[in-house]
N, C-alpha and C positions, 0 to 999 in steps of 0.2 A: 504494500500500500504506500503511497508518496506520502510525501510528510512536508507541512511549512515549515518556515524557520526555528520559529516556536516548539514544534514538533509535537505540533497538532495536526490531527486531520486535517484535509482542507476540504475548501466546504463545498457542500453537495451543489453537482450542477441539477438546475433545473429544468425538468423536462419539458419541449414546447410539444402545443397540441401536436403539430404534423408530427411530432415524432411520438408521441403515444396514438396518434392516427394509425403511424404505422407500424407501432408494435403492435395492434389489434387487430391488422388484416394481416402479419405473419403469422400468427399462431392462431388458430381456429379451429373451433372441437363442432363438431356433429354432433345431434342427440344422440348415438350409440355408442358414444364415448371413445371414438376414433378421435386421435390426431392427428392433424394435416399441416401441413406445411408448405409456405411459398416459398418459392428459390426466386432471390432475390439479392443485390447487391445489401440487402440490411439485414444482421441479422436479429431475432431476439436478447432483451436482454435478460428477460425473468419470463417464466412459463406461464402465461396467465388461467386462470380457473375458470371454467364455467359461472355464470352468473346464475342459468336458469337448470334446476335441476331435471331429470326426465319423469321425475311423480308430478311434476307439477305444468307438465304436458295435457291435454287434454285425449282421448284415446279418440275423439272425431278429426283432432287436428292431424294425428298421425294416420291415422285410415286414411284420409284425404289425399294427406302426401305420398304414401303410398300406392295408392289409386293411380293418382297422376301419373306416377314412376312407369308402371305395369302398363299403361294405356299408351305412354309416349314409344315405351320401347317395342309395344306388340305393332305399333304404326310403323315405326320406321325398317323394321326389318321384315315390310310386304314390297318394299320396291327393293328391287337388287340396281348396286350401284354398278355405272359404267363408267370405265375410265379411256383414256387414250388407246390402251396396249388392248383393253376389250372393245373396241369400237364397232372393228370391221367385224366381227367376230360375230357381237352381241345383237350390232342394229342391221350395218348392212347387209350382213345375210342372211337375217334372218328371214322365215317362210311363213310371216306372219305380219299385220302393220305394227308398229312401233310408236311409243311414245316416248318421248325423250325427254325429262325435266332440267333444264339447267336452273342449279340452285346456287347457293351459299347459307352456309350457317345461319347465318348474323341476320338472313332476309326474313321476316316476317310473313309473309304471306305465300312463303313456298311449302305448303304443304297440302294443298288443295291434291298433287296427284296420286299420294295416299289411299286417299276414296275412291278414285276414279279405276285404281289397279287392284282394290278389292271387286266391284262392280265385272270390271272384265278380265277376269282373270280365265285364262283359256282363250280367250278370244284374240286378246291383243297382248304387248309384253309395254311392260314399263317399266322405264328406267331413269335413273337421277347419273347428273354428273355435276360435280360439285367445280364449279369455275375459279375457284381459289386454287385448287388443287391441279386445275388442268387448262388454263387459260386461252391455250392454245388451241384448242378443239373448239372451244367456245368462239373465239375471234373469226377461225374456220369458217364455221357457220354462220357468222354477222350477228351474232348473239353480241348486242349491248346493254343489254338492261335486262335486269333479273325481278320475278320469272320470267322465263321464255318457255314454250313447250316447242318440241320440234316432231310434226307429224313424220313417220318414215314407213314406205312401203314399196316393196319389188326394189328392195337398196335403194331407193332414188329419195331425197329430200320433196316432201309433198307440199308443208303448210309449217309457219311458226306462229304460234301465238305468246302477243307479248302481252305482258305487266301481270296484274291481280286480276283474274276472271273469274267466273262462277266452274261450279263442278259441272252445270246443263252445259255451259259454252264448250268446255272439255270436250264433254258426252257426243254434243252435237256432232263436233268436230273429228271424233273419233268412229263416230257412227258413219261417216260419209265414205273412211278407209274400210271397212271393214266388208264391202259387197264383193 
């Protein structure tokens, strides 16, 4: 420990918000009593404790949450992802018409092909390509604005449709490949 001249302690620095700001978002407990951690240029200085304990959780608020969990993830693994290296693979040869989502994470209103690939399942294939991940493919096809859906059938690019649509616009759209 440093010492003043005196050889006394010297005295305690005082902590500013942003820095217990961010000793709060380094260390972060889960209600299951996991702890996590961000990697980060800072690191903690003391391990902090939960505030709220899990009796004093409500068992609707956790059903809830759990609900949510179980319903996000049985949605997202009905569309299978397409990437670059499965392109030609997945869309253009396929012997079937194709619906193609280009998405991103972060987009809000890309989840509308979800529904539309339980609905036609057998009939038509759907697929997401994540434009973060594959920019290239996206540019390819004049994909600038997310969502885009890209109609495909007999390999040939048919129809895109861009922004926020309804699941009937979809429907509509996909009904017209399918004779």
């Amino acid at each position: 420990m440093l010492t003043t001249k005196a050889g006394t302690n010297p005295p305690k620095k005082k902590q500013t918000m942003m820095e217990k700001c961010l000793e709060m978002s380094i260390v972060k407990t889960n209600f299951s009593g996991l702890l996590h951690t961000t990697h980060g240029p800072f690191t903690p200085t003391k391990i902090l404790k939960p505030q709220i304990k899990p009796s004093t959780l409500t068992p609707s608020f956790s059903a809830l949450t759990f609900n949510r969990t179980i319903a996000c993830n049985s949605s997202v693994s009905e569309v299978e992802v397409v990437t670059a290296c499965s392109w030609t693979e997945l869309v253009v040869a396929a012997d079937m018409p194709v619906l193609v989502e280009f998405w991103a994470p972060w987009c809000g209103p890309c989840q509308v092909v979800d529904e539309v690939a339980k609905e036609y399942a057998g009939k038509a294939l759907c697929y997401k390509l994540n434009i973060d991940d594959y920019p290239n493919v996206a540019l390819q096809y004049g994909i600038t604005s997310i969502p885009s859906v890209l109609f495909y059938k007999n390999g040939e690019s048919k129809e895109i449709v861009i922004g926020d649509v309804s699941k009937s616009t979809l429907c509509a759209t996909l009904d017209k490949y399918l004779s």
